[in-house]
C-alpha positions in Angstrom: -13.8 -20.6 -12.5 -14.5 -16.9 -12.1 -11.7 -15.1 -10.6 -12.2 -12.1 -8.5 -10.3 -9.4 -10.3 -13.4 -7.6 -10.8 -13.8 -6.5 -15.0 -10.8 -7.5 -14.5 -7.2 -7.2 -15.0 -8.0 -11.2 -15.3 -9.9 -10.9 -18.0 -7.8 -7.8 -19.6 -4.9 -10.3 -19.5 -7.2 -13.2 -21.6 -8.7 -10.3 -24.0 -4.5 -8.7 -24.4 -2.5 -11.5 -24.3 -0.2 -11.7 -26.9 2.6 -13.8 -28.1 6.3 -13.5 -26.2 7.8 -13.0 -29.6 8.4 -10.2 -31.7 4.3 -9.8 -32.2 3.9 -8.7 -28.4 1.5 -5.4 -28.6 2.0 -3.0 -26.2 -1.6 -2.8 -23.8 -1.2 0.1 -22.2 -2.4 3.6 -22.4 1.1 5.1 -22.2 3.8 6.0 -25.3 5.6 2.7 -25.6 9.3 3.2 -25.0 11.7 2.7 -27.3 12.3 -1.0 -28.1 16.2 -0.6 -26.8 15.3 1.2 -23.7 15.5 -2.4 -21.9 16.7 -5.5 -21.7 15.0 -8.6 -20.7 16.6 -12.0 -19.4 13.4 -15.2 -19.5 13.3 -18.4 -17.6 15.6 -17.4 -14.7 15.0 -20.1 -12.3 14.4 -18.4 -8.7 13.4 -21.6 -6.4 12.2 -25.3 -7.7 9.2 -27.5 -6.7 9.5 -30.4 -7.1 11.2 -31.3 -10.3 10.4 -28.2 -11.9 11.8 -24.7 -11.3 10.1 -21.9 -10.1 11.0 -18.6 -13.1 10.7 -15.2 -13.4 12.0 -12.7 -15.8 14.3 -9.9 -15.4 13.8 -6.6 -17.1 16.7 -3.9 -16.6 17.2 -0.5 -18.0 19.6 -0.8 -21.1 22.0 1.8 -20.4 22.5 1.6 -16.6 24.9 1.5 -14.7 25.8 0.0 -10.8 22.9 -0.9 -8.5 18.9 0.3 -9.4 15.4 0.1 -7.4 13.6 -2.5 -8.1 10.2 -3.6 -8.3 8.3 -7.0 -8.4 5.4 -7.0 -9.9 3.1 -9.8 -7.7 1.0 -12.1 -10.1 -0.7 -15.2 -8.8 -1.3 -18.2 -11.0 -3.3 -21.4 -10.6 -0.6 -24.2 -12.5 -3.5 -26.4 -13.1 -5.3 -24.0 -15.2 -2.8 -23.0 -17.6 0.3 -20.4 -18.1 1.1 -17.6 -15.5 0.9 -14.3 -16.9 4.4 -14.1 -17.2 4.3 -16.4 -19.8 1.4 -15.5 -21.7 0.4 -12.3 -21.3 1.7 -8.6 -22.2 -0.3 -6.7 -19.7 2.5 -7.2 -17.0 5.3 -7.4 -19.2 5.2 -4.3 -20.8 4.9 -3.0 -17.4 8.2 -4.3 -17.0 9.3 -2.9 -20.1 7.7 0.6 -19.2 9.8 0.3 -15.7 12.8 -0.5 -17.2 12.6 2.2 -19.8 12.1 4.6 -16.7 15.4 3.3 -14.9 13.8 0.6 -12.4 14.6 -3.3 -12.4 11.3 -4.9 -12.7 11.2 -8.8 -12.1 8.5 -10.7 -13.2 8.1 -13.8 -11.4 5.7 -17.0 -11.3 4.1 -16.8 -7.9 1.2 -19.8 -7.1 -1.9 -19.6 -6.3 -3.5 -21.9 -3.8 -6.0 -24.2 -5.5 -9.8 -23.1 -4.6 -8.9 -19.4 -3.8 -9.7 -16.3 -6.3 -13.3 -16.5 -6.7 -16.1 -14.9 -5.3 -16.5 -17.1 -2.1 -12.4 -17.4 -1.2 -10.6 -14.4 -2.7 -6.9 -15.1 -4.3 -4.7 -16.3 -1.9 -0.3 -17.5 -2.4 0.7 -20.7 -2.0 3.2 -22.0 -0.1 6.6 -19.7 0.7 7.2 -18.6 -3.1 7.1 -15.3 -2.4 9.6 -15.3 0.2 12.1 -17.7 -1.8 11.7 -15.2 -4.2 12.9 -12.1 -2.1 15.7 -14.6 -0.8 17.1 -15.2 -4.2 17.1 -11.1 -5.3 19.0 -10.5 -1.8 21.6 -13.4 -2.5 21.4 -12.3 -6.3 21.2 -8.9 -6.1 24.6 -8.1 -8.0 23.7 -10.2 -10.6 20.4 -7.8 -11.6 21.9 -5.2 -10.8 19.0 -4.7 -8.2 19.7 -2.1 -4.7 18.4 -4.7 -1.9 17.5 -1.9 0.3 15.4 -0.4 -3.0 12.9 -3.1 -3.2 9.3 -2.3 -3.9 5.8 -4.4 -4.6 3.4 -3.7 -7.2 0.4 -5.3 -7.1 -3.3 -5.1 -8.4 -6.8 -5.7 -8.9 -7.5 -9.3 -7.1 -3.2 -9.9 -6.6 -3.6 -7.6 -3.7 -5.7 -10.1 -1.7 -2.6 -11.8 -1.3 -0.2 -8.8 -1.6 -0.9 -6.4 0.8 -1.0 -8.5 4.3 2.3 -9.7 3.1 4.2 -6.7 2.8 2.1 -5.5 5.9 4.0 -7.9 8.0 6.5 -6.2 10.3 8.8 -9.1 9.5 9.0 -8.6 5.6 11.5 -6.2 5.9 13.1 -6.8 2.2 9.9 -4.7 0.7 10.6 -1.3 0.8 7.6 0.5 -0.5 4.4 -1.0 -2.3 1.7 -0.1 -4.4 -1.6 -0.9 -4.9 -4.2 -0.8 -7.6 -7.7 -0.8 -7.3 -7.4 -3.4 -5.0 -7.7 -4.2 -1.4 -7.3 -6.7 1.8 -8.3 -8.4 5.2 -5.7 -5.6 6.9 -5.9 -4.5 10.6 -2.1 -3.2 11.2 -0.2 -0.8 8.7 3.4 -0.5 8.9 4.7 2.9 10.3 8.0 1.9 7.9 6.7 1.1 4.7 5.5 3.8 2.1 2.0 3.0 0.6 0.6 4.3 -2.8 -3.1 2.9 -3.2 -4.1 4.0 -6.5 -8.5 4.4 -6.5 -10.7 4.1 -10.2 -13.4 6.5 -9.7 -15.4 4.1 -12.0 -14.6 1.0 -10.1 -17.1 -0.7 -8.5 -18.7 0.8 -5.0 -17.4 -2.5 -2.8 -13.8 -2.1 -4.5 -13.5 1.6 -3.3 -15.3 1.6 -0.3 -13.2 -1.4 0.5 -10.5 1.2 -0.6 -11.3 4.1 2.0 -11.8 2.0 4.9 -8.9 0.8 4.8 -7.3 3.9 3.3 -8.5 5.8 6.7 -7.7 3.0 9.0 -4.0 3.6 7.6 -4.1 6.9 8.3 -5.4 6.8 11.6 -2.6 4.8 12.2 -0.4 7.6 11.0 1.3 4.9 8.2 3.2 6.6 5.2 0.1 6.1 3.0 -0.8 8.0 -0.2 -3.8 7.6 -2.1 -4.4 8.8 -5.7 -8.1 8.7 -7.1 -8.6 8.7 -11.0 -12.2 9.8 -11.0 -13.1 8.5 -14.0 -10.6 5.3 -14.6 -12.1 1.9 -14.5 -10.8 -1.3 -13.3 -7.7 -2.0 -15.3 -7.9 1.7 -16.6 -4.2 1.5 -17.7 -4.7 -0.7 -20.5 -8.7 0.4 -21.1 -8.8 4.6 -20.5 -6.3 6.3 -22.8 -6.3 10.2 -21.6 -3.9 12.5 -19.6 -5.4 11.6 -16.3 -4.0 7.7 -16.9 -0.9 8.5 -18.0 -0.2 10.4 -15.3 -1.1 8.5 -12.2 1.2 6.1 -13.9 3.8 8.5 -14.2 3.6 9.1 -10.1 3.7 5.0 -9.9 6.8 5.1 -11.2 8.1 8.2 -9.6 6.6 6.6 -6.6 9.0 3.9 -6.5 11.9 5.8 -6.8 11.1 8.5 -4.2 10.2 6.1 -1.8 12.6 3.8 -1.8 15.9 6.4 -1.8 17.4 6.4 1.0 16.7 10.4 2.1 12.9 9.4 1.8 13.6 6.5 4.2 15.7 8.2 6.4 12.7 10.5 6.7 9.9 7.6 7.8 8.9 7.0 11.9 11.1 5.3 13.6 8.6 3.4 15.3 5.4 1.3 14.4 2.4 3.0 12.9 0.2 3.3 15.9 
């Protein structure tokens, strides 16, 4: 089945996956951190279907100390068609490595897919209420990462965001704090005045994905939301693991940063007190 993550991050993850031992390569266009800079616990069990447990790994920075941001990094996967990427692939796990390195908890889960969605006719779409057994688990758990529950952020991109950004776009998902979004966009009609908003634009993307992207850019806006868009004018789809130059280091530089800023509490003391309107 064709997945609609356009050149895609999909098929980046196929073309870059690599084995969860020592012989992981590092995919992105970014200096590798040192191989100490984190730590990484596998297979923690967050929720169960059925017999089987739902997982998701938890990378830390190695030398912290106390209570960090964190940030999930949302990846859908169909079960019936093989391994979720945090299993198989190194696109999203050195991610969480890079995050780590740059003093933010990333977790890694296994989120479902529902059957039938993430193709051109039905784009990706969750199933079921693993995303929000997963935010219950870091609030209960949150010691136990070492995670800030009131420094929670979202990453999500390419056809993940489908799914992504009408969740944290609810008013009652509260537990997100901030969320980005790459090259990516949604069915969205109401922006929350409460939660910051980095949507990240490839120049070289294709003309639906970015006009997709400044419609609903300016409908934020208009609202008067906390968003901020960053264009890289001549990044492609999945330009973090395809365009090595300044301009993609960078913009992943203010991701990170991102994160951080927006999630402190002096930037969030700072945000309307009121729905974006």
């Amino acid at each position: 089945m064709q997945r609609t993550f356009g050149m895609s991050v999909g098929a980046l993850l196929v073309t870059l996956a690599g084995s969860v031992t020592a012989a992981q390569q590092w995919t992105l266009k970014i200096p590798e951190p040192p191989a100490d800079a984190a730590r990484v616990t596998k297979d923690v069990p967050f929720a169960s279907s059925g017999a089987s447990p739902l997982l998701m790994d938890v990378y830390r920075p190695s030398a912290a100390q106390g209570r960090l941001p964190a940030v999930i990094f949302y990846t859908l996967y169909w079960p019936s068609e093989g391994p979720s990427a945090r299993a198989s692939a190194d696109w999203f796990k050195n991610w969480s490595r890079l995050a780590a390195a740059n003093g933010i908890v990333a977790i890694l889960p296994d989120l479902r897919a529902e059957p039938g969605t993430g193709n051109a006719e039905r784009p990706a779409r969750a199933a079921g209420d693993d995303f929000q057994r997963l935010l219950a688990h870091l609030t209960a758990h949150a010691a136990d990462y070492g995670v800030d529950v009131d420094r929670i952020a979202l990453f999500a991109e390419s056809g993940a965001t489908w799914a992504a950004l009408p969740a944290v776009q609810d008013p009652a998902q509260t537990a997100i704090k901030a969320a980005v979004m790459y090259y990516g966009s949604a069915n969205v009609e109401t922006f929350r005045g409460d939660l910051p908003l980095l949507w990240v634009r490839a120049g070289r993307d294709s003309p639906r994905t970015n006009a997709e992207i400044a419609r609903l850019s300016s409908l934020a806006l208009t609202q008067n939301a906390p968003v901020t868009v960053i264009n890289h004018p001549t990044g492609r789809h999945g330009f973090e693991g395809r365009d090595e130059d300044a301009m993609t280091r960078d913009v992943m530089e203010q991701t990170l940063s991102f994160i951080k800023r927006a999630t402190s509490p002096q930037f969030r003391a700072a945000l309307p007190k009121t729905p974006a309107s």
